[in-house]
DRENPA-3360 file (N, C-alpha, C; in nm, 2 decimals, always signed):
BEGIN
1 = XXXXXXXX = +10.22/+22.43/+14.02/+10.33/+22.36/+14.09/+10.46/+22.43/+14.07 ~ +10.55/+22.39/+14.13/+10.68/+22.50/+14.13/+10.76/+22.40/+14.18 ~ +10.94/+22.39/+14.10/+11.07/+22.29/+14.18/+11.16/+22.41/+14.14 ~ +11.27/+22.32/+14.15/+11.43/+22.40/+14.15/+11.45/+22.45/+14.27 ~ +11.55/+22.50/+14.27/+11.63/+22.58/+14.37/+11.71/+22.71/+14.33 ~ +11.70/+22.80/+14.41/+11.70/+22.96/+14.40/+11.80/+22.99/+14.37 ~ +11.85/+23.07/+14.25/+11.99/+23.12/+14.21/+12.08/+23.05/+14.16 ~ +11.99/+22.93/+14.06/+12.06/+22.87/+13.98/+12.03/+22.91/+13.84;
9 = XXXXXXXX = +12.15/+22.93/+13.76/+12.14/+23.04/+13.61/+12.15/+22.92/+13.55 ~ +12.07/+22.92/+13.40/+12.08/+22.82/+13.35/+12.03/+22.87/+13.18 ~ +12.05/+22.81/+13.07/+12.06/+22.82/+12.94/+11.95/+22.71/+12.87 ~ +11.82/+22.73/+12.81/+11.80/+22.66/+12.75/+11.87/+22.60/+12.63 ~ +11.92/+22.46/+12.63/+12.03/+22.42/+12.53/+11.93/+22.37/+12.40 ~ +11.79/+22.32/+12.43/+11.70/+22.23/+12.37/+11.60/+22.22/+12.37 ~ +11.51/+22.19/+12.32/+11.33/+22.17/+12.33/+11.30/+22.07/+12.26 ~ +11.32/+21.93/+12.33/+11.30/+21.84/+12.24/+11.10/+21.77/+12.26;
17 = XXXXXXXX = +11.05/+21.73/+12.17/+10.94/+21.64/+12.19/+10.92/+21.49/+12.16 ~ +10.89/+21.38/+12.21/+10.81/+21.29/+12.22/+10.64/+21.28/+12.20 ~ +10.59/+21.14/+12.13/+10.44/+21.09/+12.13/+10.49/+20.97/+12.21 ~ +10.38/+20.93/+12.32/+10.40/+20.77/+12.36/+10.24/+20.75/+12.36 ~ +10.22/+20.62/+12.41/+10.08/+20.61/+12.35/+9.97/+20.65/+12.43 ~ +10.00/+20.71/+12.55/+9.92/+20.77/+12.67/+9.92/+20.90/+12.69 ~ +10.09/+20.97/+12.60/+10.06/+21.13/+12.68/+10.20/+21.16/+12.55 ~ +10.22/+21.24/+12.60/+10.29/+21.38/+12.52/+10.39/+21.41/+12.58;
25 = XXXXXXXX = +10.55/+21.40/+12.53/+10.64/+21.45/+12.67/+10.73/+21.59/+12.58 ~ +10.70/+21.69/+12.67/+10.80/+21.80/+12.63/+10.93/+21.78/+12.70 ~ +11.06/+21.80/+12.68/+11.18/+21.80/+12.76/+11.28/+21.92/+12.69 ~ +11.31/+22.01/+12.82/+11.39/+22.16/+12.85/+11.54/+22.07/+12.85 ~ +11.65/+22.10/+12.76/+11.77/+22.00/+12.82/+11.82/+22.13/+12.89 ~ +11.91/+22.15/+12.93/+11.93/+22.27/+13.01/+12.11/+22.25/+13.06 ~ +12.12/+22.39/+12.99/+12.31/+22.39/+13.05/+12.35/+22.53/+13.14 ~ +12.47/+22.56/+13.21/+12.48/+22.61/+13.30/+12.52/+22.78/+13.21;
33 = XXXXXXXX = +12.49/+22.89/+13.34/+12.53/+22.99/+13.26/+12.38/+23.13/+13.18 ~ +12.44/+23.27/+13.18/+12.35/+23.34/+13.07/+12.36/+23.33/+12.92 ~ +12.23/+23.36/+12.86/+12.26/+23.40/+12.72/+12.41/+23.44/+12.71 ~ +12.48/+23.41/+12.63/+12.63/+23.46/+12.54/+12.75/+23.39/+12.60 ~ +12.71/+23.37/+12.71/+12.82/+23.30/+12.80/+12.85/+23.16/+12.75 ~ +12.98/+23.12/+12.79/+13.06/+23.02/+12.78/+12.96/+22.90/+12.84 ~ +12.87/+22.81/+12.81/+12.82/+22.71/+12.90/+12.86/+22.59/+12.98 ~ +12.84/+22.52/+13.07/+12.88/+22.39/+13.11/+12.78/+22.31/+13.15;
41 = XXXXXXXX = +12.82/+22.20/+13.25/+12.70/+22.10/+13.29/+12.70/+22.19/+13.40 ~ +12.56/+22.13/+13.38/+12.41/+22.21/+13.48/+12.38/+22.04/+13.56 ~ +12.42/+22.10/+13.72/+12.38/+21.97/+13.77/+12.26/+22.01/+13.88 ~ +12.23/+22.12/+13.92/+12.05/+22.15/+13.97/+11.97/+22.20/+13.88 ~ +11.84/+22.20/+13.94/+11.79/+22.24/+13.81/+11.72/+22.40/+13.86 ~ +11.72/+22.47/+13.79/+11.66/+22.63/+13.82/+11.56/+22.64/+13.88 ~ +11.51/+22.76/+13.96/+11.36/+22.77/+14.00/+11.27/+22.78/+13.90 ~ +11.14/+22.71/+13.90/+11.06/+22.73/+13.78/+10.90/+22.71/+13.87;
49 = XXXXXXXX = +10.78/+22.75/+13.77/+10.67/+22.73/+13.82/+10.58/+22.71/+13.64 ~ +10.48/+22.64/+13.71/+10.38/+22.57/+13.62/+10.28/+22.60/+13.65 ~ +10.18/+22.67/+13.58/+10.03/+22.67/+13.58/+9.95/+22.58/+13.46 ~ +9.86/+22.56/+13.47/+9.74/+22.53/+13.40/+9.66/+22.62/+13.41 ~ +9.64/+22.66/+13.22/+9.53/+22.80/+13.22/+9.41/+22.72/+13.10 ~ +9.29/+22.74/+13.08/+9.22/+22.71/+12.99/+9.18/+22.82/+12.87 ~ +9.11/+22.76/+12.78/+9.08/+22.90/+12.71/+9.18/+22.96/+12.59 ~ +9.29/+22.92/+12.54/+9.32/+22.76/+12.49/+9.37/+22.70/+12.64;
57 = XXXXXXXX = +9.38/+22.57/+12.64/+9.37/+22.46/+12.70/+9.56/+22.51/+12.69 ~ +9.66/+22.54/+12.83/+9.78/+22.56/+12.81/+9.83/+22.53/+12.87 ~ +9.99/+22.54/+12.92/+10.08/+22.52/+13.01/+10.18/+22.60/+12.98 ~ +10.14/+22.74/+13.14/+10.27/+22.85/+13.13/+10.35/+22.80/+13.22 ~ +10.47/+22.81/+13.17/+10.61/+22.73/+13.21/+10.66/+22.91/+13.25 ~ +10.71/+22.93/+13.42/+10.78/+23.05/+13.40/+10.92/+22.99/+13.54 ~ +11.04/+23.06/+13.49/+11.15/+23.07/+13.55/+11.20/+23.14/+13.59 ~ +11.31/+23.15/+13.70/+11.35/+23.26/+13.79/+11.44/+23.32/+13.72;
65 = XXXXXXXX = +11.54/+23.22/+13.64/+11.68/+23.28/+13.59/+11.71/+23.22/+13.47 ~ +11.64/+23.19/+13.38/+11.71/+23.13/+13.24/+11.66/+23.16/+13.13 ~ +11.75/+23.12/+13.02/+11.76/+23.19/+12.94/+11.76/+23.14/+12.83 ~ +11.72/+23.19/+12.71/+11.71/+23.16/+12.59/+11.82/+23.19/+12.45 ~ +11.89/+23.16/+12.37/+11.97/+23.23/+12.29/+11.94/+23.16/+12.13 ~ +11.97/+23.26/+12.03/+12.00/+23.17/+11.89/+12.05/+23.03/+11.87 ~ +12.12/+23.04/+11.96/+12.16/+22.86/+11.91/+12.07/+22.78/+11.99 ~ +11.99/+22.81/+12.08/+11.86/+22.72/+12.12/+11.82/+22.60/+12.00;
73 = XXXXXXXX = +11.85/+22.47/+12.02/+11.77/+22.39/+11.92/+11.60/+22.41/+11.95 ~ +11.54/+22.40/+11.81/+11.42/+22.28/+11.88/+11.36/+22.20/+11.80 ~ +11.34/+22.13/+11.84/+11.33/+21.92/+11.77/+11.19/+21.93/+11.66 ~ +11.18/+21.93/+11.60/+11.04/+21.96/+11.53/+10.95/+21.86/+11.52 ~ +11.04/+21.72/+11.56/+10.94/+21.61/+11.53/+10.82/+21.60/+11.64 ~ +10.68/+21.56/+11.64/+10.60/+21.55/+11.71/+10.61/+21.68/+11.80 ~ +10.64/+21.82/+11.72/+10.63/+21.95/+11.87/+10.47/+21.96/+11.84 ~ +10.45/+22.00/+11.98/+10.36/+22.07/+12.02/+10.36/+22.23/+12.00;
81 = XXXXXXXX = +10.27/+22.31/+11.95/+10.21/+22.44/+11.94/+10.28/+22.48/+12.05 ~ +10.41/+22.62/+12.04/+10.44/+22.65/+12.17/+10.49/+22.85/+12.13 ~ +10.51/+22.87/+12.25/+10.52/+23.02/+12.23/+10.66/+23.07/+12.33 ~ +10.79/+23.07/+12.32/+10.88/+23.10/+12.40/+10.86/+23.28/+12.38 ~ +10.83/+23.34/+12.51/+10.89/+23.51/+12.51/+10.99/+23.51/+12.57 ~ +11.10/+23.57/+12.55/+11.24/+23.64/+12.62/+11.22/+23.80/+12.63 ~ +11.30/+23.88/+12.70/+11.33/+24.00/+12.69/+11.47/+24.03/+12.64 ~ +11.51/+24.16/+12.61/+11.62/+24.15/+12.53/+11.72/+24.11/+12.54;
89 = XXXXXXXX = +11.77/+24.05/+12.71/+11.86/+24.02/+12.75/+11.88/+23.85/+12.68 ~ +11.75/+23.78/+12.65/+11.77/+23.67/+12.65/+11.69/+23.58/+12.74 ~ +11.63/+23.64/+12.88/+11.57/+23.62/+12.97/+11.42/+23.54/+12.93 ~ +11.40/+23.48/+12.99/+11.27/+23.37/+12.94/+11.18/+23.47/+13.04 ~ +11.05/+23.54/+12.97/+10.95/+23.53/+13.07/+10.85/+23.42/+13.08 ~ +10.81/+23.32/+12.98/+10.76/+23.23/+12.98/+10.76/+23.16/+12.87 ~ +10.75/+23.04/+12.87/+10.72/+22.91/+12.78/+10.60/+22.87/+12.80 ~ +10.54/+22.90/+12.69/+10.36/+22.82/+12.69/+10.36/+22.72/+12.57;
97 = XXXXXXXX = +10.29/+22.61/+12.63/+10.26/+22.49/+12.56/+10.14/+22.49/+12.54 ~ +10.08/+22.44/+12.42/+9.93/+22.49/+12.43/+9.90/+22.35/+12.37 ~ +9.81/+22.30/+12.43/+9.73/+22.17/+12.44/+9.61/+22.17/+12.32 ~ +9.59/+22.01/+12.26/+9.45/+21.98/+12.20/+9.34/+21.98/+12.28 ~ +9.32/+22.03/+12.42/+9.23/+22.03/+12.48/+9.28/+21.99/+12.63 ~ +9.14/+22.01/+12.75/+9.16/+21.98/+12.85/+9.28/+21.83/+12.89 ~ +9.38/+21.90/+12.98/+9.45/+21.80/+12.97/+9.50/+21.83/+13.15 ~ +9.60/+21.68/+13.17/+9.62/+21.69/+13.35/+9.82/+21.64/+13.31;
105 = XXXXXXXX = +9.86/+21.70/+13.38/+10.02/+21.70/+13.33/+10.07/+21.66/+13.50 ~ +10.22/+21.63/+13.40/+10.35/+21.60/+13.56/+10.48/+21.60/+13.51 ~ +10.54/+21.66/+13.61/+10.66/+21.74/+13.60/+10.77/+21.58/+13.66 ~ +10.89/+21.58/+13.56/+10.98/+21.54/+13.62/+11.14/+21.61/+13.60 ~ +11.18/+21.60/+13.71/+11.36/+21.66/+13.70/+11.45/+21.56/+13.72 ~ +11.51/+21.52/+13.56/+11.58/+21.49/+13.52/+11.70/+21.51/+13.57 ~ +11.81/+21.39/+13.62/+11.94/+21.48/+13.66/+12.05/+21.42/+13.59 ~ +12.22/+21.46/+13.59/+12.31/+21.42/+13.49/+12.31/+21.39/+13.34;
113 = XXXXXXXX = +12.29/+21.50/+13.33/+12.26/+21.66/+13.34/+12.12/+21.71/+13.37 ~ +12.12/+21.85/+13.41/+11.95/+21.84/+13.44/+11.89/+21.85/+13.33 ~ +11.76/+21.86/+13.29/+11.66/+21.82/+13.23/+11.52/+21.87/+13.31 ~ +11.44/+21.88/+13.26/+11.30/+21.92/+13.27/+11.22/+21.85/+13.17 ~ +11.12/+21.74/+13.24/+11.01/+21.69/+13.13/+10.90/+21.72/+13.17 ~ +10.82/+21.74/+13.04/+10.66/+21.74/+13.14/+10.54/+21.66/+13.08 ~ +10.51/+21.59/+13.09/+10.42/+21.49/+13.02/+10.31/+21.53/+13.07 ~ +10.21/+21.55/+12.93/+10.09/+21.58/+12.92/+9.99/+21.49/+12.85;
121 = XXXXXXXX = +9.86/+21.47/+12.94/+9.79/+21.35/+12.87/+9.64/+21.38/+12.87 ~ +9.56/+21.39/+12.78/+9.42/+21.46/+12.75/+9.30/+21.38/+12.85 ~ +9.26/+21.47/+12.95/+9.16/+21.43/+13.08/+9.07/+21.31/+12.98 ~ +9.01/+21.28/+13.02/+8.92/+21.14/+13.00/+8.79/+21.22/+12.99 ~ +8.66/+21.19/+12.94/+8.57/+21.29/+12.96/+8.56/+21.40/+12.95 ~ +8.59/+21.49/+12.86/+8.62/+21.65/+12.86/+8.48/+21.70/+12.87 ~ +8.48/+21.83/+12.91/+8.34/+21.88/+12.86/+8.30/+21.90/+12.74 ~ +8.22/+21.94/+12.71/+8.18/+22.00/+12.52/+8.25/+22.15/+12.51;
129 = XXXXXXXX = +8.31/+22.12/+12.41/+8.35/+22.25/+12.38/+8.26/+22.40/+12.36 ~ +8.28/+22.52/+12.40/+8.25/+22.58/+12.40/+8.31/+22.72/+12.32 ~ +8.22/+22.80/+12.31/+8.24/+22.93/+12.26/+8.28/+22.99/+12.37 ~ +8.43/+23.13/+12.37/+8.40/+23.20/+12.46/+8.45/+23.35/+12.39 ~ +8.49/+23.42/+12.47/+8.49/+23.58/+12.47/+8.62/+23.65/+12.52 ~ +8.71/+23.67/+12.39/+8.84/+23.70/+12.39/+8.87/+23.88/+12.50 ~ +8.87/+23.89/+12.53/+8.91/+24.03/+12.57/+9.11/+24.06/+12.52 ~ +9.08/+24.13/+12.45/+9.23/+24.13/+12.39/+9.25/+24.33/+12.40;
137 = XXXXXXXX = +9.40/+24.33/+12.50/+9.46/+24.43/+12.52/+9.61/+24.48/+12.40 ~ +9.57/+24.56/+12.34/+9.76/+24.55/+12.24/+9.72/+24.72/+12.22 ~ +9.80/+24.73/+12.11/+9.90/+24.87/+12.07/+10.00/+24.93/+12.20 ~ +10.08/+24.82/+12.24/+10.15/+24.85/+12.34/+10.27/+24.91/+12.25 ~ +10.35/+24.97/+12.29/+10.52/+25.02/+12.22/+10.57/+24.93/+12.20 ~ +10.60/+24.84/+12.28/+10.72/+24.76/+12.29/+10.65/+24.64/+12.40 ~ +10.71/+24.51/+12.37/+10.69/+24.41/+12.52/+10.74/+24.46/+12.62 ~ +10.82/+24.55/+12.63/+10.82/+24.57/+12.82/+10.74/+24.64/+12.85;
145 = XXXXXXXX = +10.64/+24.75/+12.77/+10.52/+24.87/+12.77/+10.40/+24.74/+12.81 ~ +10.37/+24.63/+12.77/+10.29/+24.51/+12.74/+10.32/+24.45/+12.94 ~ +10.49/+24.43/+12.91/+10.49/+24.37/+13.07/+10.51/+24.46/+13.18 ~ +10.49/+24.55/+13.19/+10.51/+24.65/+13.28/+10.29/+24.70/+13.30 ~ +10.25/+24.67/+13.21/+10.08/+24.66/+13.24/+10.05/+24.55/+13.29 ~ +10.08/+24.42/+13.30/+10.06/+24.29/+13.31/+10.12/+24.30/+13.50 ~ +10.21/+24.34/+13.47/+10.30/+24.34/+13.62/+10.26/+24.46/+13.75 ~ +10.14/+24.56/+13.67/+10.15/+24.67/+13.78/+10.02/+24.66/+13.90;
153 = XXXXXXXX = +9.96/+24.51/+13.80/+9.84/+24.50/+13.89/+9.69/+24.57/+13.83 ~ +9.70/+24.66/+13.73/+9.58/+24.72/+13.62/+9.52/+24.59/+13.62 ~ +9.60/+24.48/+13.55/+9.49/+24.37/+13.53/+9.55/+24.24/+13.56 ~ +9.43/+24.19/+13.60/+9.43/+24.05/+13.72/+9.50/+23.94/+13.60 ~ +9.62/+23.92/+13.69/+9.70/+23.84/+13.61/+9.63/+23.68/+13.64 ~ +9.55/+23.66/+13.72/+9.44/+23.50/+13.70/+9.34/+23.49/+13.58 ~ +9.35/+23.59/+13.53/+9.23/+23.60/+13.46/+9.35/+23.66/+13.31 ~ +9.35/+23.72/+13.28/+9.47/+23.78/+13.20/+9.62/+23.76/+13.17;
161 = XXXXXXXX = +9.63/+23.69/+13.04/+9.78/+23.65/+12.95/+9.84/+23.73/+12.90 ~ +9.95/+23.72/+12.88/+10.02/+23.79/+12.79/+10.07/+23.67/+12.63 ~ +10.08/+23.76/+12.55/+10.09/+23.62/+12.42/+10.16/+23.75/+12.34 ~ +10.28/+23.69/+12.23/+10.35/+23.73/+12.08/+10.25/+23.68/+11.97 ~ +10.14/+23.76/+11.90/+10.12/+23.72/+11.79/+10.16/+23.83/+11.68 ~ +10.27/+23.74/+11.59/+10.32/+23.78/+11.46/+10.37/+23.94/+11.51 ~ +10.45/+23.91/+11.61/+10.52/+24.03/+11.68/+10.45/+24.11/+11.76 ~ +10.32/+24.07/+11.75/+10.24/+24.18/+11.83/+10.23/+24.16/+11.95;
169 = XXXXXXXX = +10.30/+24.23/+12.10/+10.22/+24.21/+12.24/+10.08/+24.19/+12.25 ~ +10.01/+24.14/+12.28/+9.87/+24.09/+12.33/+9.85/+24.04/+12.50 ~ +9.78/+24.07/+12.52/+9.73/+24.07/+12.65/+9.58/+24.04/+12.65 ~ +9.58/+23.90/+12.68/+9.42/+23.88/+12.67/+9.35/+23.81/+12.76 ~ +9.21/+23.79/+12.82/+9.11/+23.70/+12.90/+9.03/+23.62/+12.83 ~ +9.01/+23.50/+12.83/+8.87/+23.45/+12.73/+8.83/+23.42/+12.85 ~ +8.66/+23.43/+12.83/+8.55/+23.43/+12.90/+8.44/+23.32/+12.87 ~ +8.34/+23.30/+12.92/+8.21/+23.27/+12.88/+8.11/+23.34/+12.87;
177 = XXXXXXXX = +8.11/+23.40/+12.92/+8.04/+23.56/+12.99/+8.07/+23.70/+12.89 ~ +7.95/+23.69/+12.75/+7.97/+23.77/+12.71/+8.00/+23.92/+12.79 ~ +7.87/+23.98/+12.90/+7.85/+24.05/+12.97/+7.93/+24.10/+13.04 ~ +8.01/+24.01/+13.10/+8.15/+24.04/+13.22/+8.25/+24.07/+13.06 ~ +8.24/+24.00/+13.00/+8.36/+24.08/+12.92/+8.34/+24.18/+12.85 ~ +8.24/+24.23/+12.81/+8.23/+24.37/+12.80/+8.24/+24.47/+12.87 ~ +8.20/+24.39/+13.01/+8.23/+24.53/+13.15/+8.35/+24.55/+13.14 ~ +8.40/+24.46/+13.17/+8.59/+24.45/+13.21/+8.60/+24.56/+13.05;
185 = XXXXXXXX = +8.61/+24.54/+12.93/+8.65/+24.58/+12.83/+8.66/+24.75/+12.86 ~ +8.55/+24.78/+12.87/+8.52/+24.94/+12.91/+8.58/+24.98/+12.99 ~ +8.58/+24.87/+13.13/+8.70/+24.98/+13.24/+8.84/+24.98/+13.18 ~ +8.85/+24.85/+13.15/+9.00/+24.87/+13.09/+9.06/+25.01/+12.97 ~ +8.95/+25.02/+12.88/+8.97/+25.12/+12.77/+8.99/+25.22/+12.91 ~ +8.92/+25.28/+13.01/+8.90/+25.38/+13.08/+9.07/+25.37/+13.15 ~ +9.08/+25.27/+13.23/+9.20/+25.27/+13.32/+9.38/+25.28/+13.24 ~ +9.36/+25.26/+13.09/+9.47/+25.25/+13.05/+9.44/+25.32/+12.90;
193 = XXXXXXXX = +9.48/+25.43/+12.91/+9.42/+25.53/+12.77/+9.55/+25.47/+12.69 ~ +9.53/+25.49/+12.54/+9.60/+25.45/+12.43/+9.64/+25.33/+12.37 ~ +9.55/+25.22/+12.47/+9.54/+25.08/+12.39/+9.46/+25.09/+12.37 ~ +9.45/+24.99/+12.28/+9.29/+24.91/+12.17/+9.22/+24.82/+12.28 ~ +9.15/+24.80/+12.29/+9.06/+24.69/+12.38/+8.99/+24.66/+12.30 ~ +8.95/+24.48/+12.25/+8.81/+24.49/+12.16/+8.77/+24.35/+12.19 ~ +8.69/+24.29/+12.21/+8.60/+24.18/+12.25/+8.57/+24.11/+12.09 ~ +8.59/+23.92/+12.12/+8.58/+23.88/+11.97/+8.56/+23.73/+12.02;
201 = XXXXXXXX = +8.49/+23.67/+11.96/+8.36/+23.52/+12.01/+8.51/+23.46/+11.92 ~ +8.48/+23.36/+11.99/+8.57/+23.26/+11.93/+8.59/+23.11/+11.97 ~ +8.57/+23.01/+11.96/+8.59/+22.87/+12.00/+8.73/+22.84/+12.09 ~ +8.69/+22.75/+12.20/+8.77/+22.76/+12.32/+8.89/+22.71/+12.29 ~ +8.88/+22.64/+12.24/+9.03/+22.57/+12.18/+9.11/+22.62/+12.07 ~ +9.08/+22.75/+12.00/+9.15/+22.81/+11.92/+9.29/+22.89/+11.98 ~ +9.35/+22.94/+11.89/+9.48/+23.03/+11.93/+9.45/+23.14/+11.93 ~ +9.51/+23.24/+12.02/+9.48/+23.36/+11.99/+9.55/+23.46/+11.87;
209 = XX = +9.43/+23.55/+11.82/+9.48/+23.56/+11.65/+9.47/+23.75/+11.69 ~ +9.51/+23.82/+11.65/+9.50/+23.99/+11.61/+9.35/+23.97/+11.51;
% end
């Protein structure tokens, strides 16, 4: 799903969390302006989009124009497992929230001032957990070497993430399909010489680890 409106710059000020007894609320408080700049009130709220990915069980949060800096709070009580990337500028490539499992979410836009909530609440019925099959891309130079492979179309960004672990770019698929992820693994080693490619079983609801 996707809101806001186009060519509005905005500063994440906050990352606050909530428990209520049904769901989980994340809230973006959000002020006007780039990284370093002077801030004010923020009365629209930025372009943004939201997927739902599984494998871990997630929610990529990505935006058109905003930004992250040092003085960013964030609330520690009841957080959720999260992964903010920026580029050097300060620029958010995405916010991923990563869930205890299959879950069904909804967006609200908060206004005076704006705000972004997203309440998340774990499906009823899940399936049984399963094993699946990491395909993990790294020894990139640098994150922009990491998003400039992610962005050129080499690999199917429906199928393929980008993640920071302990500074490392990662680029990975989890599978069920041992077989398909070994094929993919091989063309990949072939289409992009000088990264590592390596395939690794791992339980579907785990993090991804190096």
């Amino acid at each position: 799903m996707a809101g806001g409106r186009p060519g509005v710059v905005a500063t994440i000020e906050q990352i606050r969390f909530g428990r209520h007894p049904n769901f989980h609320r994340t809230v973006l408080d959000l002020v006007a302006g780039k990284a370093g700049e002077t801030h004010s009130y923020l009365g629209l709220h930025p372009r943004y989009s939201i997927e739902y990915r599984d494998f871990p069980s997630r929610l990529n949060i990505y935006f058109e124009d905003v930004y992250v800096e040092p003085t960013t709070k964030v609330m520690s009580k009841h957080q959720l497992p999260f992964e903010l990337i920026s580029d050097r500028t300060g620029k958010v490539v995405k916010l991923t929230l990563f869930l205890p499992g299959p879950s069904e979410f909804r967006v609200i836009e908060v206004d005076d001032p704006a705000k972004l909530a997203i309440d998340i609440r774990p499906v009823s019925n899940p399936s049984p957990k399963k094993r699946v099959y990491a395909i993990q891309v790294y020894g990139f130079a640098s994150l922009d070497d990491a998003l400039r492979v992610l962005s050129s179309g080499q690999l199917d960004r429906r199928m393929f993430d980008l993640f920071v672990v302990e500074g490392t770019p990662l680029i990975e698929a989890a599978l069920t399909d041992y077989q398909l992820a070994s094929r993919l693994a091989l063309e990949i080693e072939d289409e992009l010489p000088g990264v590592k490619v390596v395939v690794s079983e791992r339980k579907a609801d785990s993090l991804p680890v190096i």
